[in-house]
N, CA, C, O and CB atoms as a CASP TS submission, in Angstrom:
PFRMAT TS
TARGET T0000
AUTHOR 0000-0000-0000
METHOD Language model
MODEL 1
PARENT N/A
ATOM      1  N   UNK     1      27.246 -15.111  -9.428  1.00  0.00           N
ATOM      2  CA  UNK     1      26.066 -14.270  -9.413  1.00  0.00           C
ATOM      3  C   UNK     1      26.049 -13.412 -10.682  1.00  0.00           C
ATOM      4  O   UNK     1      27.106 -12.847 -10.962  1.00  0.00           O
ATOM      5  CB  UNK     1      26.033 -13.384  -8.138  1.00  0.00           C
ATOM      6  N   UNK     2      25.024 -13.241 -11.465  1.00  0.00           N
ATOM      7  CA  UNK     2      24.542 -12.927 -12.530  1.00  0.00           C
ATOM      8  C   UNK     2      24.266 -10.791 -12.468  1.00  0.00           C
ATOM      9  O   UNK     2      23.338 -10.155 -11.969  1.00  0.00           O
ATOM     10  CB  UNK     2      23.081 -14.092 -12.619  1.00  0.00           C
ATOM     11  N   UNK     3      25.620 -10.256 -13.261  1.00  0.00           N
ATOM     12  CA  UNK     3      24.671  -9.019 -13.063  1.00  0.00           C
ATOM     13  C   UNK     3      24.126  -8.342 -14.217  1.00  0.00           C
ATOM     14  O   UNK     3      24.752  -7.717 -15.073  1.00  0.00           O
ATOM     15  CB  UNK     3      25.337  -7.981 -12.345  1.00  0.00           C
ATOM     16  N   UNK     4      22.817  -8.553 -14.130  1.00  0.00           N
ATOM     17  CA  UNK     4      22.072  -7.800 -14.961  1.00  0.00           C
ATOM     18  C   UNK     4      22.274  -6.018 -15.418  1.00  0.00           C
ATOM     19  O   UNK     4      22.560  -5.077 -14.678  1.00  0.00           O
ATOM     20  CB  UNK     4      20.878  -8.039 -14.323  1.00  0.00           C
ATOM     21  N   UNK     5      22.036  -6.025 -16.704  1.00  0.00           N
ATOM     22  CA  UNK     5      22.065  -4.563 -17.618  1.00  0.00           C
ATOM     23  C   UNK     5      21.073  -4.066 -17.377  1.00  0.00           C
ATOM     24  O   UNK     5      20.322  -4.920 -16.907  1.00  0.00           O
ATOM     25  CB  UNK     5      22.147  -4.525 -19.120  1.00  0.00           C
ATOM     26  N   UNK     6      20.410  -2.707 -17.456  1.00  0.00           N
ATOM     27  CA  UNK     6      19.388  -1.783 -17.493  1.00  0.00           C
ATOM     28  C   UNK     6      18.631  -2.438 -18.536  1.00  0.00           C
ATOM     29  O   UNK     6      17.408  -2.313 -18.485  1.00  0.00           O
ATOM     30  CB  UNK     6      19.791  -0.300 -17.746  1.00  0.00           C
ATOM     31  N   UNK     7      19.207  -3.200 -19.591  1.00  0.00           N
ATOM     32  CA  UNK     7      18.145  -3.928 -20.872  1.00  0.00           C
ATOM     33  C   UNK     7      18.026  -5.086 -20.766  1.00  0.00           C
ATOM     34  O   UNK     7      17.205  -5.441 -21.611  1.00  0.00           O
ATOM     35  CB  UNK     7      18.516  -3.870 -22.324  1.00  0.00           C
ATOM     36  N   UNK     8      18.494  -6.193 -20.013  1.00  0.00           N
ATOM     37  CA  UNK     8      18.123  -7.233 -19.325  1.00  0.00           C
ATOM     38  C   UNK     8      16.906  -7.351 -18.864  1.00  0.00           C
ATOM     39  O   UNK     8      15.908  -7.997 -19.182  1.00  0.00           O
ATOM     40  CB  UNK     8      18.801  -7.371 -18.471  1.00  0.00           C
ATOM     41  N   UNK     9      17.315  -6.254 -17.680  1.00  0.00           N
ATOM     42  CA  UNK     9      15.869  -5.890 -16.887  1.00  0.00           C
ATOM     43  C   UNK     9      14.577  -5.730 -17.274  1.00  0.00           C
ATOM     44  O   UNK     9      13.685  -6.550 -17.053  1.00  0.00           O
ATOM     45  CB  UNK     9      15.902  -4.846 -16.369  1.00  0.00           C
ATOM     46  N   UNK    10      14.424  -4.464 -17.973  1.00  0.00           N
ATOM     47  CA  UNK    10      13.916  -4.108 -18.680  1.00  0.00           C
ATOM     48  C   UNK    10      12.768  -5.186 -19.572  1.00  0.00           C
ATOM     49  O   UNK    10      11.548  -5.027 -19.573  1.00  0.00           O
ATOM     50  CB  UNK    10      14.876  -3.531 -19.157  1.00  0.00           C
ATOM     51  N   UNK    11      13.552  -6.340 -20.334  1.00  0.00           N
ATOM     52  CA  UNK    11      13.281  -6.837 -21.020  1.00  0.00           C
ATOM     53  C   UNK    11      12.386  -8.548 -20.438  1.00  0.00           C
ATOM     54  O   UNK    11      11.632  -9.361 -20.971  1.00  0.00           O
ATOM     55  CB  UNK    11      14.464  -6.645 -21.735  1.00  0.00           C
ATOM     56  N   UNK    12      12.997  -8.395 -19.176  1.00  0.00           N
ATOM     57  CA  UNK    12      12.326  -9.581 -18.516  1.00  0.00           C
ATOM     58  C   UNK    12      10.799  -9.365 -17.825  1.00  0.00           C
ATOM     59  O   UNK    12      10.705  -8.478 -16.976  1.00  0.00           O
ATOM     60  CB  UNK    12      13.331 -10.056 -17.375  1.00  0.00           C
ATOM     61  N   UNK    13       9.738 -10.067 -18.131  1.00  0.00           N
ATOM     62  CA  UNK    13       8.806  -9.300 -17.587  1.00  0.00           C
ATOM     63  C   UNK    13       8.252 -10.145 -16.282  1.00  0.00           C
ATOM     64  O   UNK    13       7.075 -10.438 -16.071  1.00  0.00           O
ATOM     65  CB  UNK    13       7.726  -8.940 -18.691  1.00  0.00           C
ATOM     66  N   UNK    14       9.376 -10.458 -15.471  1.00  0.00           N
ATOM     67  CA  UNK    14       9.189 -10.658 -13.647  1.00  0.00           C
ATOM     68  C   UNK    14       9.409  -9.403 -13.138  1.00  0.00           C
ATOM     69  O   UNK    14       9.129  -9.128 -11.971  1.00  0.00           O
ATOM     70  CB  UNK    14      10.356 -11.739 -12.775  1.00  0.00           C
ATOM     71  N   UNK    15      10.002  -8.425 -14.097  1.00  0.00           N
ATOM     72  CA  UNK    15      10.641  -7.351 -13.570  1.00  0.00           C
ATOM     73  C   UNK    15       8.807  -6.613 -13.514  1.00  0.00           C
ATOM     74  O   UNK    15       8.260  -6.500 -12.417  1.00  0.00           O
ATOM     75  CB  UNK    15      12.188  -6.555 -14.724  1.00  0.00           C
ATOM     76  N   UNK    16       8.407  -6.381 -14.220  1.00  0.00           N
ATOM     77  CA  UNK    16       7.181  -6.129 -14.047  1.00  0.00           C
ATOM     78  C   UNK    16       6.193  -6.294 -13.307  1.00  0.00           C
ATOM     79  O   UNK    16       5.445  -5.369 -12.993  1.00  0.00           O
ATOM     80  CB  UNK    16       6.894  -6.325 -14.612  1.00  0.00           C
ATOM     81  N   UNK    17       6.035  -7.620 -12.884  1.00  0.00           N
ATOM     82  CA  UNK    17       5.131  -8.208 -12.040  1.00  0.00           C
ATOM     83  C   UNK    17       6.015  -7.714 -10.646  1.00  0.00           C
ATOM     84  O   UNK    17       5.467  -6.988  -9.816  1.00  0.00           O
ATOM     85  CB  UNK    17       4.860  -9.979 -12.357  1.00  0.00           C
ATOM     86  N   UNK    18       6.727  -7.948 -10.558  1.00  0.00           N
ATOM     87  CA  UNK    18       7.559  -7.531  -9.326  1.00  0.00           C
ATOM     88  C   UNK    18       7.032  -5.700  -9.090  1.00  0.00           C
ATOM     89  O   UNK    18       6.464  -5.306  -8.072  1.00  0.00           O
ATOM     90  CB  UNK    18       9.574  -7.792  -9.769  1.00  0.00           C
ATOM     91  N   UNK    19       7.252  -5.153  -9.823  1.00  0.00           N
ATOM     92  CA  UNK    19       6.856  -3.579  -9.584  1.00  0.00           C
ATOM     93  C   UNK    19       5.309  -3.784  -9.606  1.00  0.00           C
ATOM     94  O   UNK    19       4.730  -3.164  -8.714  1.00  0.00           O
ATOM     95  CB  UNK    19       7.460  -2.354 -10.903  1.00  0.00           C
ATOM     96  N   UNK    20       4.663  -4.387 -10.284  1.00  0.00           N
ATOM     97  CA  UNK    20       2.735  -4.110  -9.998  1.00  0.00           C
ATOM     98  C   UNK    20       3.049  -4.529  -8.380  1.00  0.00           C
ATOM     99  O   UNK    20       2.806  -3.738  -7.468  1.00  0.00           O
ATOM    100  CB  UNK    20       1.139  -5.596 -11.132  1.00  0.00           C
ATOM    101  N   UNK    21       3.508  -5.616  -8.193  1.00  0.00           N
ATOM    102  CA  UNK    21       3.743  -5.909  -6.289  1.00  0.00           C
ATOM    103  C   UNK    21       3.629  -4.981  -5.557  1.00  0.00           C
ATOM    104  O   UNK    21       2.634  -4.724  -4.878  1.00  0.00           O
ATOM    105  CB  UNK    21       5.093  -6.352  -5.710  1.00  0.00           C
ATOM    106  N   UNK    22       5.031  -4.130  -5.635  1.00  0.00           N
ATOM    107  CA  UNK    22       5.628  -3.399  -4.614  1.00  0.00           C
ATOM    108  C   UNK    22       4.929  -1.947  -5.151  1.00  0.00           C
ATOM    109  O   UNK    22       4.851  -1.100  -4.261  1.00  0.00           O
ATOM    110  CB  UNK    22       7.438  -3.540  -4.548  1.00  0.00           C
ATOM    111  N   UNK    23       4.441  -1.563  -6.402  1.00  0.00           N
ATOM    112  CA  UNK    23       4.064   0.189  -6.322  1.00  0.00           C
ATOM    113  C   UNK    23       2.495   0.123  -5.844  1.00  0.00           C
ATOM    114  O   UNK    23       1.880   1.003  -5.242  1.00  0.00           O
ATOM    115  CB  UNK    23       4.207   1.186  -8.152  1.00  0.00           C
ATOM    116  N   UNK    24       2.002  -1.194  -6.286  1.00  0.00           N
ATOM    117  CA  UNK    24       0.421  -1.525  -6.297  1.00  0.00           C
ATOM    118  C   UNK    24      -0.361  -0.847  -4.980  1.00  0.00           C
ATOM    119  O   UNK    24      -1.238   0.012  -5.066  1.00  0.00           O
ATOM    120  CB  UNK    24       0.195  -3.298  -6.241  1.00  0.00           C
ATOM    121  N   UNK    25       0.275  -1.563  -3.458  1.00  0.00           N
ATOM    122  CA  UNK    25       0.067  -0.996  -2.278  1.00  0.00           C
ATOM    123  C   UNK    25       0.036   0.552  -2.584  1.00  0.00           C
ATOM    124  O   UNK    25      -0.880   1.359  -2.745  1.00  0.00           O
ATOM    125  CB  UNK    25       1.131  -1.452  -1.265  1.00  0.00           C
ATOM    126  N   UNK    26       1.279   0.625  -2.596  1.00  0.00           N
ATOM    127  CA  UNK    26       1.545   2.027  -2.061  1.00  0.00           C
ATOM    128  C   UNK    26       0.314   3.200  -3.410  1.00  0.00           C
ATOM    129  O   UNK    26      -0.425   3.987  -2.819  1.00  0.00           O
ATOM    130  CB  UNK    26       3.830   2.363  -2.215  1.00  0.00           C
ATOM    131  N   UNK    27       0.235   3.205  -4.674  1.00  0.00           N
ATOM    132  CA  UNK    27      -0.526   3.809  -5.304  1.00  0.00           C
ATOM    133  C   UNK    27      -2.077   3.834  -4.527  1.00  0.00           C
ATOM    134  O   UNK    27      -2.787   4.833  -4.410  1.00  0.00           O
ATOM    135  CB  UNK    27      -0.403   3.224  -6.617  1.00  0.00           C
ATOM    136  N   UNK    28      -2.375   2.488  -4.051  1.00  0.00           N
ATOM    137  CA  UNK    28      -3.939   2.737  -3.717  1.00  0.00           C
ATOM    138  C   UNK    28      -3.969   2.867  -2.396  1.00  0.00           C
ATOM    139  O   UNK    28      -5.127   3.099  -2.047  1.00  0.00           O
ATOM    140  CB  UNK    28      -4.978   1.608  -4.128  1.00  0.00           C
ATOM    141  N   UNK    29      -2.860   2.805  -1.044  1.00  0.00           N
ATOM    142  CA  UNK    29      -2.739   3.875   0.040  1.00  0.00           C
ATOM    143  C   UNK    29      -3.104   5.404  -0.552  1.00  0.00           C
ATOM    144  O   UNK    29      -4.133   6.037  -0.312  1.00  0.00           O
ATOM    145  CB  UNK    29      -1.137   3.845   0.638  1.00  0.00           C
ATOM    146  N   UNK    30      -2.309   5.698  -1.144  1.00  0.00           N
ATOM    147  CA  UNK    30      -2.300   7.119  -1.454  1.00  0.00           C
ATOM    148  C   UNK    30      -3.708   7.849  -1.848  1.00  0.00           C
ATOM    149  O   UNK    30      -4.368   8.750  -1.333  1.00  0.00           O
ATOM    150  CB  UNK    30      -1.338   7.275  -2.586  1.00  0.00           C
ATOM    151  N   UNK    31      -3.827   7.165  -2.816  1.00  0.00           N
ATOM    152  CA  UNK    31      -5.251   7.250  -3.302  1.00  0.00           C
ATOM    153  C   UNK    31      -6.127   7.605  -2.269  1.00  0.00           C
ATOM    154  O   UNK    31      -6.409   8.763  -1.961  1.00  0.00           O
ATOM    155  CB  UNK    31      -5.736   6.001  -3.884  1.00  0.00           C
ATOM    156  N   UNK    32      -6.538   6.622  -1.761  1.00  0.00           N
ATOM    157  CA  UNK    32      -7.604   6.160  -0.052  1.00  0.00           C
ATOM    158  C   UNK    32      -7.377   7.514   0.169  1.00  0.00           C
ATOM    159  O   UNK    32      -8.203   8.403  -0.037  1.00  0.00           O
ATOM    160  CB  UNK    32      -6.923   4.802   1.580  1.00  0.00           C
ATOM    161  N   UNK    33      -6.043   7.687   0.666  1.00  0.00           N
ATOM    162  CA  UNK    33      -5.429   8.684   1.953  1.00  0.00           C
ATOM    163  C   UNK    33      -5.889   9.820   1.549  1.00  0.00           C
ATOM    164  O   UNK    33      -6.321  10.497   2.482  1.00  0.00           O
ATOM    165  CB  UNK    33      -3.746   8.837   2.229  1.00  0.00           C
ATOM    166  N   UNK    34      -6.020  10.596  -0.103  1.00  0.00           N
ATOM    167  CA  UNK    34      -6.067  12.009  -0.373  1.00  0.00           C
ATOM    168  C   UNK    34      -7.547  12.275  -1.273  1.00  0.00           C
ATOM    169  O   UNK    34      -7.759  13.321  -1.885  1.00  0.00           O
ATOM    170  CB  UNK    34      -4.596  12.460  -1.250  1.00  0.00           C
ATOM    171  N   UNK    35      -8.540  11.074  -1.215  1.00  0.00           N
ATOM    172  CA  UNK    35      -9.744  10.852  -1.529  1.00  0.00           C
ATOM    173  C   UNK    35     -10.661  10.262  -0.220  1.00  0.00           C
ATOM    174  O   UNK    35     -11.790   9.782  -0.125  1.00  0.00           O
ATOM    175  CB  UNK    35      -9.656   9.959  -2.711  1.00  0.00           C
ATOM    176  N   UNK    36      -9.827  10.488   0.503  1.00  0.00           N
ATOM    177  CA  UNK    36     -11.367   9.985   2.252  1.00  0.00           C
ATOM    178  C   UNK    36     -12.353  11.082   2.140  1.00  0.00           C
ATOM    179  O   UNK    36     -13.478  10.662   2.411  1.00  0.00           O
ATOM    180  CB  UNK    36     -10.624  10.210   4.579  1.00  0.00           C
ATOM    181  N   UNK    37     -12.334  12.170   1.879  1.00  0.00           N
ATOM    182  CA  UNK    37     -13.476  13.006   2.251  1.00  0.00           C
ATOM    183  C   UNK    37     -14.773  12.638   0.854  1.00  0.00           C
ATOM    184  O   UNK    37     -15.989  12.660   1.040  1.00  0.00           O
ATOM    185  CB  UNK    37     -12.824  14.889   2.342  1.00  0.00           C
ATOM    186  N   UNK    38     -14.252  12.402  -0.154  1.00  0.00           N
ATOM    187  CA  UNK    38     -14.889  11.538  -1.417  1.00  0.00           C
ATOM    188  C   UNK    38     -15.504  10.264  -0.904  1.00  0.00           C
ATOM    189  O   UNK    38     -16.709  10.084  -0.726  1.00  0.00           O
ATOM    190  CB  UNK    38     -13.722  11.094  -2.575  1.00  0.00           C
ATOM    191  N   UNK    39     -14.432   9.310  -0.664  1.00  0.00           N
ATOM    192  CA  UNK    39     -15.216   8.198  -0.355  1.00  0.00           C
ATOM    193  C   UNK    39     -16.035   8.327   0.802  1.00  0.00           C
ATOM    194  O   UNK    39     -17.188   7.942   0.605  1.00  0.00           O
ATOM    195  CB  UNK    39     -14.447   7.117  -0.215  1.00  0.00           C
ATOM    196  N   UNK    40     -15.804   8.739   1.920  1.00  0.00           N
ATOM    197  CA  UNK    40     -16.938   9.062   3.138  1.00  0.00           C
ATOM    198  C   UNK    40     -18.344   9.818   2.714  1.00  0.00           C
ATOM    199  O   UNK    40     -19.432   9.609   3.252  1.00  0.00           O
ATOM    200  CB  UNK    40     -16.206  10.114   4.293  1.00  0.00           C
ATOM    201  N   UNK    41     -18.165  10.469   1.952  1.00  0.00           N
ATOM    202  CA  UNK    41     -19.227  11.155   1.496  1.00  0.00           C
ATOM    203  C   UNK    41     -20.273  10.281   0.394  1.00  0.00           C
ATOM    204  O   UNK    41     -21.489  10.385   0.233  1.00  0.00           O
ATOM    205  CB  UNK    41     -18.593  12.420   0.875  1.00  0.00           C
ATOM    206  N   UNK    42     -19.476   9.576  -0.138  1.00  0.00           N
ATOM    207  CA  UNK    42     -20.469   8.510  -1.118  1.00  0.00           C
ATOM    208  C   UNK    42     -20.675   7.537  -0.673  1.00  0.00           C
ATOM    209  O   UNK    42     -21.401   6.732  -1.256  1.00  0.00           O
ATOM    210  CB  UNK    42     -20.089   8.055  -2.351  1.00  0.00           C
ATOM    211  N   UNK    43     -20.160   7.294   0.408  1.00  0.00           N
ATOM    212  CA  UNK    43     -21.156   5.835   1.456  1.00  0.00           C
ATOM    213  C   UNK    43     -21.326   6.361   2.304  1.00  0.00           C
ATOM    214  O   UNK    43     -21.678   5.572   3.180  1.00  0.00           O
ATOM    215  CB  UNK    43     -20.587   4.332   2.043  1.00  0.00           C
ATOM    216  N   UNK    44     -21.289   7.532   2.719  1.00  0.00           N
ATOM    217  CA  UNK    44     -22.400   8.069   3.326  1.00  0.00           C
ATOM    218  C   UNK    44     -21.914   7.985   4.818  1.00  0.00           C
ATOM    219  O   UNK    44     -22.678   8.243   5.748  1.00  0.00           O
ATOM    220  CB  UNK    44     -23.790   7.283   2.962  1.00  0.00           C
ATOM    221  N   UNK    45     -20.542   7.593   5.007  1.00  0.00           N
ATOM    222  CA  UNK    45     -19.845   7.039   6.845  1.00  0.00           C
ATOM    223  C   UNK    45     -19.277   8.338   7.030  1.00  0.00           C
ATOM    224  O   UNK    45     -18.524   8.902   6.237  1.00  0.00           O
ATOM    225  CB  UNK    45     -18.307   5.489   7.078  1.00  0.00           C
ATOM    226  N   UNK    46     -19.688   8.781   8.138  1.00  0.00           N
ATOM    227  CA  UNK    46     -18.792   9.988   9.453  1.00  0.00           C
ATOM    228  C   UNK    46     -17.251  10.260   8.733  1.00  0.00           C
ATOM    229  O   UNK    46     -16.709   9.266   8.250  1.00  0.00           O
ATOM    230  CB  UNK    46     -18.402   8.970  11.530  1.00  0.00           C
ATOM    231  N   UNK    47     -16.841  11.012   8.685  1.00  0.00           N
ATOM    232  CA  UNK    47     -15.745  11.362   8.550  1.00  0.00           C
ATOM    233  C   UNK    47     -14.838  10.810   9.251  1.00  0.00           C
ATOM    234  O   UNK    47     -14.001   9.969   8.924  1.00  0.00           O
ATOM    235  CB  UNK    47     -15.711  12.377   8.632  1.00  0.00           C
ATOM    236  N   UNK    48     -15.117  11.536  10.664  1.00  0.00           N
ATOM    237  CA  UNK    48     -13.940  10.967  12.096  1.00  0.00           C
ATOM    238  C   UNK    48     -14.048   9.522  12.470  1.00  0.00           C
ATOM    239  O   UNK    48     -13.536   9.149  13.526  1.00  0.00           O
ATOM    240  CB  UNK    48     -14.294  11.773  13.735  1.00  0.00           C
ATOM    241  N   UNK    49     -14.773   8.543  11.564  1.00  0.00           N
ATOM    242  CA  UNK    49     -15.036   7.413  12.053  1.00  0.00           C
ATOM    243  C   UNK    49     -13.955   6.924  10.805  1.00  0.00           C
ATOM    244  O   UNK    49     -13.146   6.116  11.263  1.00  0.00           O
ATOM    245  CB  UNK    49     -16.732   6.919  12.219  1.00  0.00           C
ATOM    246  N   UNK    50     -13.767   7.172   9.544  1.00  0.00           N
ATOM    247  CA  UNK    50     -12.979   6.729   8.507  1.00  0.00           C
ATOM    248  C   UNK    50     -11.615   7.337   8.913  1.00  0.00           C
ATOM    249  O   UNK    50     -10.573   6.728   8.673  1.00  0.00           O
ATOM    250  CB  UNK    50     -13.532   7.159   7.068  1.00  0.00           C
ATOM    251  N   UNK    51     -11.628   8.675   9.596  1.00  0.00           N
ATOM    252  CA  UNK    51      -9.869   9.163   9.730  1.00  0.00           C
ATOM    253  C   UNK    51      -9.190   8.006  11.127  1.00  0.00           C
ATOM    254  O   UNK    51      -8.040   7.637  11.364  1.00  0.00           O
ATOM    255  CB  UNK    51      -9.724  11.446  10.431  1.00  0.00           C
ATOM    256  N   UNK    52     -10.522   7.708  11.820  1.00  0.00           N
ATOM    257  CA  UNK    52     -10.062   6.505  13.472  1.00  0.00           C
ATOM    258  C   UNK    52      -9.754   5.653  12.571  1.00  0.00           C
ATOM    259  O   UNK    52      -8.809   5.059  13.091  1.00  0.00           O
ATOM    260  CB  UNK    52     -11.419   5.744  14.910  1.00  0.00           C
ATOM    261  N   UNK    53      -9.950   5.128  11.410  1.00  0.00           N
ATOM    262  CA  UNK    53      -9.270   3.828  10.634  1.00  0.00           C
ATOM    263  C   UNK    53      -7.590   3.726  10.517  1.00  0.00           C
ATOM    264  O   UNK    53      -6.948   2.681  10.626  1.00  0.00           O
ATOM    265  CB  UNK    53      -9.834   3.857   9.024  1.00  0.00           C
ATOM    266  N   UNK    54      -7.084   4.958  10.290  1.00  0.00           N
ATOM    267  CA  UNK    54      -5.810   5.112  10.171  1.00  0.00           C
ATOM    268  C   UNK    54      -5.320   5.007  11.589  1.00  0.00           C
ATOM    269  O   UNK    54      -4.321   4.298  11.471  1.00  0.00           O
ATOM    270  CB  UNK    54      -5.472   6.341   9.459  1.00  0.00           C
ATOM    271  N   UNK    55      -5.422   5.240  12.579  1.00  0.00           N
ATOM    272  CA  UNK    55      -5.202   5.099  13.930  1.00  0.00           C
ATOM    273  C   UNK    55      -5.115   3.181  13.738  1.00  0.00           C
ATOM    274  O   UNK    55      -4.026   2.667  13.481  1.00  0.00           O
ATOM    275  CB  UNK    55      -6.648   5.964  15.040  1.00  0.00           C
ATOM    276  N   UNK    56      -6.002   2.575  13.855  1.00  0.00           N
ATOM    277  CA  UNK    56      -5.988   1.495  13.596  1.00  0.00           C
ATOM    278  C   UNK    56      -4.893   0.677  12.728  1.00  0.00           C
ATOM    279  O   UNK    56      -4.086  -0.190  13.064  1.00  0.00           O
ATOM    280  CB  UNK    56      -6.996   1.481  13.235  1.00  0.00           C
ATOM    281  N   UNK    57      -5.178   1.296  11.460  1.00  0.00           N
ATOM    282  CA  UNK    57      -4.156   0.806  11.094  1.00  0.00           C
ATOM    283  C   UNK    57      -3.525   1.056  11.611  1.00  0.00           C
ATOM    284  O   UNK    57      -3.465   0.127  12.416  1.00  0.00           O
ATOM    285  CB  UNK    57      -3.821   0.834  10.278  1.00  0.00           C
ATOM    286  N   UNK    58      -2.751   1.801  11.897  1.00  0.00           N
ATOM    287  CA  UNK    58      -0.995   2.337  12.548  1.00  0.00           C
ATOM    288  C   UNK    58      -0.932   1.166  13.587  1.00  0.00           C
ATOM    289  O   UNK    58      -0.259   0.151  13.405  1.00  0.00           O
ATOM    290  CB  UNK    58      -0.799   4.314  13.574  1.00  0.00           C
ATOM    291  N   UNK    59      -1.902   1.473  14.985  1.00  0.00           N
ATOM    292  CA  UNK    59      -1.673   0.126  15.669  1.00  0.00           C
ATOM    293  C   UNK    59      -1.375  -1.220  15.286  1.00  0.00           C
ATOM    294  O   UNK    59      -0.497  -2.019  15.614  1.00  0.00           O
ATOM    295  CB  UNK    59      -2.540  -0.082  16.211  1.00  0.00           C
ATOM    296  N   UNK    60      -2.357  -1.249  14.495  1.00  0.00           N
ATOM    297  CA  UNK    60      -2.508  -2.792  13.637  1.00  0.00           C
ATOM    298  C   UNK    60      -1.401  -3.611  13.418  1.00  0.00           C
ATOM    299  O   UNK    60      -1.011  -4.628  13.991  1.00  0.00           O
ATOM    300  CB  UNK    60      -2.979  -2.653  12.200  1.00  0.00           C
ATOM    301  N   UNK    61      -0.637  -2.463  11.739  1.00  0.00           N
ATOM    302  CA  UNK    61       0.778  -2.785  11.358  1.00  0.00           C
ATOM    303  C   UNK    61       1.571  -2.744  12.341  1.00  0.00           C
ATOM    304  O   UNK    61       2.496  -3.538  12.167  1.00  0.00           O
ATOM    305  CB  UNK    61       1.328  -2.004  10.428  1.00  0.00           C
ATOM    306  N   UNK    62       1.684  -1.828  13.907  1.00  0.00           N
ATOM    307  CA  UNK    62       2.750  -1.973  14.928  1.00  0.00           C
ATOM    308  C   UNK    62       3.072  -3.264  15.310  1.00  0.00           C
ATOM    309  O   UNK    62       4.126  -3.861  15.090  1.00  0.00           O
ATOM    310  CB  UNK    62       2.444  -1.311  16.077  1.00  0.00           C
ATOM    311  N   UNK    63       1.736  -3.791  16.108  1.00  0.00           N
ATOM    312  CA  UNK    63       1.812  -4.717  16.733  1.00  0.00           C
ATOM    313  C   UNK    63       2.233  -6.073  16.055  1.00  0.00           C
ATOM    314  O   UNK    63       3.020  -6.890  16.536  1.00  0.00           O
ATOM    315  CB  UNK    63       0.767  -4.692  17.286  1.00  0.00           C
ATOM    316  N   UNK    64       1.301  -6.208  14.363  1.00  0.00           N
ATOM    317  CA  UNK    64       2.118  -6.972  14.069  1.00  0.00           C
ATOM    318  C   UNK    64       3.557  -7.215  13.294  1.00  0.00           C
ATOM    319  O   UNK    64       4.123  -8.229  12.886  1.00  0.00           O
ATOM    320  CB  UNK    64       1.500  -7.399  13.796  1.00  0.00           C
ATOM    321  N   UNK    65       3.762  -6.326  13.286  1.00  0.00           N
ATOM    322  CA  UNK    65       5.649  -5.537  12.905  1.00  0.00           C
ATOM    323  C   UNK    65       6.158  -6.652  13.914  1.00  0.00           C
ATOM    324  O   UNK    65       6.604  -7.733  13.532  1.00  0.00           O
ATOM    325  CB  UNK    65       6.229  -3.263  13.604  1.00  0.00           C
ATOM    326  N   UNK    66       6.050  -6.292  15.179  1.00  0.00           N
ATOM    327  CA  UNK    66       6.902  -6.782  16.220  1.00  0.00           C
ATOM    328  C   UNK    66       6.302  -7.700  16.801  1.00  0.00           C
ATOM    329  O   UNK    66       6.131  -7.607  18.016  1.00  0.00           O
ATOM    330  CB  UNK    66       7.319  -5.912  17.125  1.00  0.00           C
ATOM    331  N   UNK    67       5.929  -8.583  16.239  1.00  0.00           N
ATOM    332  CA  UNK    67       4.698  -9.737  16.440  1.00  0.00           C
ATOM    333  C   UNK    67       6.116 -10.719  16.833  1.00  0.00           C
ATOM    334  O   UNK    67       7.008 -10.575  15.996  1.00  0.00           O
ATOM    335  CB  UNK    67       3.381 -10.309  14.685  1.00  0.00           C
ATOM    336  N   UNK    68       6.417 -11.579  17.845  1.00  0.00           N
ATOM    337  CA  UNK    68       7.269 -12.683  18.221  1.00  0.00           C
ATOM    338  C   UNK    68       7.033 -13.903  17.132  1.00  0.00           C
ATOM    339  O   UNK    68       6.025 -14.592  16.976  1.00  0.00           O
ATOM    340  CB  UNK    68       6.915 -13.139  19.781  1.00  0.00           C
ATOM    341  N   UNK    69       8.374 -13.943  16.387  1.00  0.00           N
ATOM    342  CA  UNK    69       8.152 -14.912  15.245  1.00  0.00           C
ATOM    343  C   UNK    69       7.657 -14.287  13.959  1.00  0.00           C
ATOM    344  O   UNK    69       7.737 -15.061  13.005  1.00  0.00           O
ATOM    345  CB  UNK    69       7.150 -15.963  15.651  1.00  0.00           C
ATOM    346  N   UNK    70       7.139 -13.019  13.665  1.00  0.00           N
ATOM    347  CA  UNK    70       6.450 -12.511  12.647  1.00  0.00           C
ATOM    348  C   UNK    70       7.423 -11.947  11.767  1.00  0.00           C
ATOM    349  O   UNK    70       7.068 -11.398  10.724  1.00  0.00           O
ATOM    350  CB  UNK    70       5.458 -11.597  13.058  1.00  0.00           C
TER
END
């Protein structure tokens, strides 16, 4: 097994595509999450009808978390 240097890394650019992957989600969660009263307001949807989305989700990801076989 091969162990890579801090300039290996660095220098390979899977290492890159690999981080747009994994930070990509999480940057535009965040986003959504601390701009809902923005976006609700410029399409013009209920507030408490965009914050019941997160409820959803939460269920959503539960169920299929522990999805048999998943």
């Amino acid at each position: 097994m091969k162990h890579w240097t801090r300039a290996e890394v660095l220098r390979d650019p899977t290492f890159y595509a690999i981080c747009l992957g994994v930070l990509a989600p999480a940057f535009v969660g965040t986003t959504i999450f601390f701009h809902q009263v923005y976006l609700t307001e410029l399409r013009g949807w209920p507030l408490q009808l965009f914050a019941s989305g997160f409820a959803v989700l939460s269920a959503t990801t539960w169920v299929l978390r522990f999805w048999p076989g998943g």
